[in-house]
PDB file of N, CA, C and O in Angstrom:
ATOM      1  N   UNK A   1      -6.049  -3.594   5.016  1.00  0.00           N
ATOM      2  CA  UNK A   1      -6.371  -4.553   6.050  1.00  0.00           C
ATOM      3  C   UNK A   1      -5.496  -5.789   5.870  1.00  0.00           C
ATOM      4  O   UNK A   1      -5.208  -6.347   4.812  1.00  0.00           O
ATOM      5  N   UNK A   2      -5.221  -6.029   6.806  1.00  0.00           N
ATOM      6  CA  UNK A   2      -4.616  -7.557   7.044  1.00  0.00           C
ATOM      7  C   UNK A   2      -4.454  -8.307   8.227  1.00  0.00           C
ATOM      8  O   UNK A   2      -3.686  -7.931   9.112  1.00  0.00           O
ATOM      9  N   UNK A   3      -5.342  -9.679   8.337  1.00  0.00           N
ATOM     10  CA  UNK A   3      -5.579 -10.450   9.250  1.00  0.00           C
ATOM     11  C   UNK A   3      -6.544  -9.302  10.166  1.00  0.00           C
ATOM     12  O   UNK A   3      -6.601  -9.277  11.396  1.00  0.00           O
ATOM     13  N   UNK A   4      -7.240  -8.417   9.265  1.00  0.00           N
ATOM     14  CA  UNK A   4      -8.220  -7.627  10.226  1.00  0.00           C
ATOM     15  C   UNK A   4      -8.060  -6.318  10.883  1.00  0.00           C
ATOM     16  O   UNK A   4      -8.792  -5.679  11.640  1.00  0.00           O
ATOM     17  N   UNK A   5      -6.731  -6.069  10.308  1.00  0.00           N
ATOM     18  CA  UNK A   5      -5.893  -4.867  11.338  1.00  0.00           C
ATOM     19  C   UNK A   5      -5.617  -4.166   9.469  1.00  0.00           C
ATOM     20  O   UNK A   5      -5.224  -4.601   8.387  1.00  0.00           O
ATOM     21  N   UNK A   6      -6.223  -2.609  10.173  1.00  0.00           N
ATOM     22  CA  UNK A   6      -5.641  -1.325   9.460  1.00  0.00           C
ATOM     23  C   UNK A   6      -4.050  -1.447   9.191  1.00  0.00           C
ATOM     24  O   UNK A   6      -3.421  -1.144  10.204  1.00  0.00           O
ATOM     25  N   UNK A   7      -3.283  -1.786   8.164  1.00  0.00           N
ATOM     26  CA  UNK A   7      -1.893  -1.472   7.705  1.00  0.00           C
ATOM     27  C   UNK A   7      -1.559  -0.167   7.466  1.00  0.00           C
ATOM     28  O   UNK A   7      -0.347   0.046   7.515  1.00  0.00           O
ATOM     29  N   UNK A   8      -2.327   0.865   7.199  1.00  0.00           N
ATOM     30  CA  UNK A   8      -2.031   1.804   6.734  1.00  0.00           C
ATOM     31  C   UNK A   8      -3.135   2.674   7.371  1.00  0.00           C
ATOM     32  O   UNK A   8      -4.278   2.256   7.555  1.00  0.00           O
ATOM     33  N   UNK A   9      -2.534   4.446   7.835  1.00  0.00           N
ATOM     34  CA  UNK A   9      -3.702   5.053   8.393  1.00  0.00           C
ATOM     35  C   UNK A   9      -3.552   6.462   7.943  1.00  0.00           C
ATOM     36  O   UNK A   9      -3.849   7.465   8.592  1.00  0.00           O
ATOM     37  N   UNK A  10      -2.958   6.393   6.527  1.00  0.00           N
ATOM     38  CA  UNK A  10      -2.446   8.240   6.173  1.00  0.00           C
ATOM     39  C   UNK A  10      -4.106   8.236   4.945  1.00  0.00           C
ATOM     40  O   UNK A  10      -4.751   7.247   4.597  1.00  0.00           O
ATOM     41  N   UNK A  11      -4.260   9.171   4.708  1.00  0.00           N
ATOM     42  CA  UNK A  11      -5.235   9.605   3.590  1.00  0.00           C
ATOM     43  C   UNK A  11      -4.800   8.762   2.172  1.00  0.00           C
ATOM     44  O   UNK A  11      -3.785   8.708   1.478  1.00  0.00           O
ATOM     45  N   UNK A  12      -6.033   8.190   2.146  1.00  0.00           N
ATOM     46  CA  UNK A  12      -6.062   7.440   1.285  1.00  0.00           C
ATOM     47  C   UNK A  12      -5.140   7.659  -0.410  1.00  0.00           C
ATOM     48  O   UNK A  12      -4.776   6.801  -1.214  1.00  0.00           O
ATOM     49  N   UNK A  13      -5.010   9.133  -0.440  1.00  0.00           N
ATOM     50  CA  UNK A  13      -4.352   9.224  -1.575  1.00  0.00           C
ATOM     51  C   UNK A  13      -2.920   9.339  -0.960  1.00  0.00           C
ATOM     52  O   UNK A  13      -1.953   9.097  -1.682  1.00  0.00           O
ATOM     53  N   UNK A  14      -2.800   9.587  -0.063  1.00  0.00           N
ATOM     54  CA  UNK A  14      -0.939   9.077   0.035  1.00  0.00           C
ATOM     55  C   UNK A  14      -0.530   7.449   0.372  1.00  0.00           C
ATOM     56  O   UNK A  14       0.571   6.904   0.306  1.00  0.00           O
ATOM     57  N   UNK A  15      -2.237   6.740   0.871  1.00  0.00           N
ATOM     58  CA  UNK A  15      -2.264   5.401   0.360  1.00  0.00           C
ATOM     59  C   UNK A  15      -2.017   4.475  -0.422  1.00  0.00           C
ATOM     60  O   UNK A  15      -1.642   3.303  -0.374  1.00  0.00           O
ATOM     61  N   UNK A  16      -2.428   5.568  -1.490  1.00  0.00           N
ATOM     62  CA  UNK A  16      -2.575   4.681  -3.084  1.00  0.00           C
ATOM     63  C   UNK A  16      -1.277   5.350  -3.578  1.00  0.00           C
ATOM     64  O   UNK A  16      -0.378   4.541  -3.807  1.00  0.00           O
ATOM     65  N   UNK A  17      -1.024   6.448  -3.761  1.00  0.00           N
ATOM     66  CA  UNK A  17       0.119   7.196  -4.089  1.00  0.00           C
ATOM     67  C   UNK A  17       1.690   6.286  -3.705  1.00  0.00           C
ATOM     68  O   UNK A  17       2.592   5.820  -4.401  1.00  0.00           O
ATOM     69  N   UNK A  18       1.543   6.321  -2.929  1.00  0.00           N
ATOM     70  CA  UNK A  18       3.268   5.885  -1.726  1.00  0.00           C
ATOM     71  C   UNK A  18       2.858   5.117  -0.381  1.00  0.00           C
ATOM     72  O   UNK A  18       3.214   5.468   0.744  1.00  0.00           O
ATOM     73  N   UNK A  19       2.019   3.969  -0.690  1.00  0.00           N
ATOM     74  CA  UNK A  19       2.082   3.174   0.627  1.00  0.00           C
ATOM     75  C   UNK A  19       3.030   2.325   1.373  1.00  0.00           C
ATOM     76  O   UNK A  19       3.309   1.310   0.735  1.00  0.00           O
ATOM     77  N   UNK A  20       3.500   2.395   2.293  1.00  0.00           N
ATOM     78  CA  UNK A  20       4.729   2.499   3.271  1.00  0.00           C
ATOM     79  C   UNK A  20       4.820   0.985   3.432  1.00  0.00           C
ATOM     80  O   UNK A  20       5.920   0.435   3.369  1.00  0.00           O
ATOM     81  N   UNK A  21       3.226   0.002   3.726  1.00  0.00           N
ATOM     82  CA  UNK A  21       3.797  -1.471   4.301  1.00  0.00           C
ATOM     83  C   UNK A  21       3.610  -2.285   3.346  1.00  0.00           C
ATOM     84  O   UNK A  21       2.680  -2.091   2.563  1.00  0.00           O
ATOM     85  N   UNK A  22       4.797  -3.801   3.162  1.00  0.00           N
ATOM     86  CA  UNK A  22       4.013  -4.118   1.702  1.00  0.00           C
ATOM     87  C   UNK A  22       3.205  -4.624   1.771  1.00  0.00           C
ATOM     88  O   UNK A  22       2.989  -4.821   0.575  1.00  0.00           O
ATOM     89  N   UNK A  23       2.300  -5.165   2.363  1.00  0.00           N
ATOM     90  CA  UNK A  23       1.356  -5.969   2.737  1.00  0.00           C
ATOM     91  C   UNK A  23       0.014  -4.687   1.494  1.00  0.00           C
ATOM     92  O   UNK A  23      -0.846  -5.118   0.726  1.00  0.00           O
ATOM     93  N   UNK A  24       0.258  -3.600   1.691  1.00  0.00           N
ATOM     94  CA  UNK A  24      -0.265  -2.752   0.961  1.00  0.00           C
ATOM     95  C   UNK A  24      -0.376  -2.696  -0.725  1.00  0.00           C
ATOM     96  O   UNK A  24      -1.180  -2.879  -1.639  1.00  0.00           O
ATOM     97  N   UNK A  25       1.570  -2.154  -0.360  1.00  0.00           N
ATOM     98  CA  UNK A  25       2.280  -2.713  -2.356  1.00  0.00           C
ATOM     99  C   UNK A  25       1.648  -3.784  -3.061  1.00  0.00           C
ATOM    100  O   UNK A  25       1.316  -3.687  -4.242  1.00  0.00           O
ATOM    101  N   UNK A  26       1.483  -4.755  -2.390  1.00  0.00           N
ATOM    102  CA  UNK A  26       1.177  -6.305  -3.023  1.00  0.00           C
ATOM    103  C   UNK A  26      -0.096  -6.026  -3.203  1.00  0.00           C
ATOM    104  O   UNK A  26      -0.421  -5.959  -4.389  1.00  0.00           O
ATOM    105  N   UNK A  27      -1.140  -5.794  -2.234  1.00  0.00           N
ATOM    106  CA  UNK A  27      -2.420  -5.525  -2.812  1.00  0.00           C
ATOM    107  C   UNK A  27      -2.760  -5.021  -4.002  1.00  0.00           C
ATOM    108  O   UNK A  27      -3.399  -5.499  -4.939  1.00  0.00           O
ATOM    109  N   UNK A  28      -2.087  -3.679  -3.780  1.00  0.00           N
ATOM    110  CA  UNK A  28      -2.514  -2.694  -5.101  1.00  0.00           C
ATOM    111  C   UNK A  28      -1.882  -2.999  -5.943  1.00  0.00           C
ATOM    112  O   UNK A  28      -2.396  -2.944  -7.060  1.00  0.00           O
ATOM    113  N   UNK A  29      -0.428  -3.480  -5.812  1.00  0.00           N
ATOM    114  CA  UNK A  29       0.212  -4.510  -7.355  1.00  0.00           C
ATOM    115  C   UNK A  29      -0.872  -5.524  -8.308  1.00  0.00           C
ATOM    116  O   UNK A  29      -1.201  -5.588  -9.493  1.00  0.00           O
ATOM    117  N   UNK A  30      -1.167  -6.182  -7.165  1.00  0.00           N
ATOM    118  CA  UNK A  30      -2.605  -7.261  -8.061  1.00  0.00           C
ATOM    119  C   UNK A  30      -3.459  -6.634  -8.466  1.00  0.00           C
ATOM    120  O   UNK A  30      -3.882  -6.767  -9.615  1.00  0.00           O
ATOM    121  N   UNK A  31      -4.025  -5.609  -7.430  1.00  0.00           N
ATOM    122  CA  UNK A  31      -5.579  -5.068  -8.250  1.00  0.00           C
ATOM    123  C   UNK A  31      -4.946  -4.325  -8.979  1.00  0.00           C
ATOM    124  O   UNK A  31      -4.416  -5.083  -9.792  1.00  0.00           O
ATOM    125  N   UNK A  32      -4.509  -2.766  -9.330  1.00  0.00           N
ATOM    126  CA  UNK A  32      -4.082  -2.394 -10.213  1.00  0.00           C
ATOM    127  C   UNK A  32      -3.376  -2.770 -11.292  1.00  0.00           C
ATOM    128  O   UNK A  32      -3.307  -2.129 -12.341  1.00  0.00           O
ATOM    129  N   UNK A  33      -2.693  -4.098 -10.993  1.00  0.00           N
ATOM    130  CA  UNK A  33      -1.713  -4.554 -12.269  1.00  0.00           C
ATOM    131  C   UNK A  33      -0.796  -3.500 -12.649  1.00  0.00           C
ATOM    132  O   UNK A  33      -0.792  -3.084 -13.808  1.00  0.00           O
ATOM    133  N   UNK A  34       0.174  -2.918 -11.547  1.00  0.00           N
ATOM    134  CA  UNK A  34       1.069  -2.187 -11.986  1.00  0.00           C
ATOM    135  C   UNK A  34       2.640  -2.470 -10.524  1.00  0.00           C
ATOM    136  O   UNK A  34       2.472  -2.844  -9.364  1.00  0.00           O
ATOM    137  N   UNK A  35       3.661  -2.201 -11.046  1.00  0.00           N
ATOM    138  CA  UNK A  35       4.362  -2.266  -9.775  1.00  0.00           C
ATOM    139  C   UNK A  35       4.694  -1.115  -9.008  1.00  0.00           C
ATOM    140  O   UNK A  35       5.013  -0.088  -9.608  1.00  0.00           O
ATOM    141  N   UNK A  36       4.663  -1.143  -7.734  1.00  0.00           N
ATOM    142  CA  UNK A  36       4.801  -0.152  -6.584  1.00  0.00           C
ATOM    143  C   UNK A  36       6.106  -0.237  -6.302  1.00  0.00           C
ATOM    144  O   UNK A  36       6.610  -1.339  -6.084  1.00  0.00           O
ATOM    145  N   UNK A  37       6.866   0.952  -6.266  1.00  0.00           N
ATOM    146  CA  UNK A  37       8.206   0.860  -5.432  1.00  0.00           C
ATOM    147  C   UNK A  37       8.275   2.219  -4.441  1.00  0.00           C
ATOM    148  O   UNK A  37       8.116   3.359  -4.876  1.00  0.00           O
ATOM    149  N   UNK A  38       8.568   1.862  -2.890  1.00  0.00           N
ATOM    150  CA  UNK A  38       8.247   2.800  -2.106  1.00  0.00           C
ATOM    151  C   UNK A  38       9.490   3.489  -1.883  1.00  0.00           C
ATOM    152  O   UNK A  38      10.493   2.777  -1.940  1.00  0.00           O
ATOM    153  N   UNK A  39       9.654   4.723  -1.641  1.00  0.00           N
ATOM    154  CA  UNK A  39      10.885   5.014  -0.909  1.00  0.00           C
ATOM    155  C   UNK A  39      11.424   4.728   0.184  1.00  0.00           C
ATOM    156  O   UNK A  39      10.827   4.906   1.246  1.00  0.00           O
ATOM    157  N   UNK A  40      12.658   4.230   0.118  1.00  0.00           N
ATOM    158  CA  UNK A  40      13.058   3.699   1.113  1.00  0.00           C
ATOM    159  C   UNK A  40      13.801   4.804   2.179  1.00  0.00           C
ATOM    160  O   UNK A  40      14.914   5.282   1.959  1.00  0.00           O
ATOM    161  N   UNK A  41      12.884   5.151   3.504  1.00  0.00           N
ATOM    162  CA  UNK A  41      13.336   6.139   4.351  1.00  0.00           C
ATOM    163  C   UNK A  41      15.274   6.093   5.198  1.00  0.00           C
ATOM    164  O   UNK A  41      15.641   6.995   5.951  1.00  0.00           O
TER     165      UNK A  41
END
């Protein structure tokens, strides 16, 4: 979520796995405490 709006709408484990917007990355960077790097299409 951000500003209220779904960022992301694939199954949650390709969510957490490889999430596409960073608005996502950054989330799960903080809560998890690990860094995300997505592939870049």
């Amino acid at each position: 979520m951000r500003d209220g709006m779904a960022v992301e709408a694939e199954p949650p484990s390709q969510v957490l796995d490889n999430p596409q917007q960073e608005a996502t990355r950054s989330f799960l960077a903080r809560i998890l405490g690990r860094s995300l790097v997505a592939a870049q299409a």
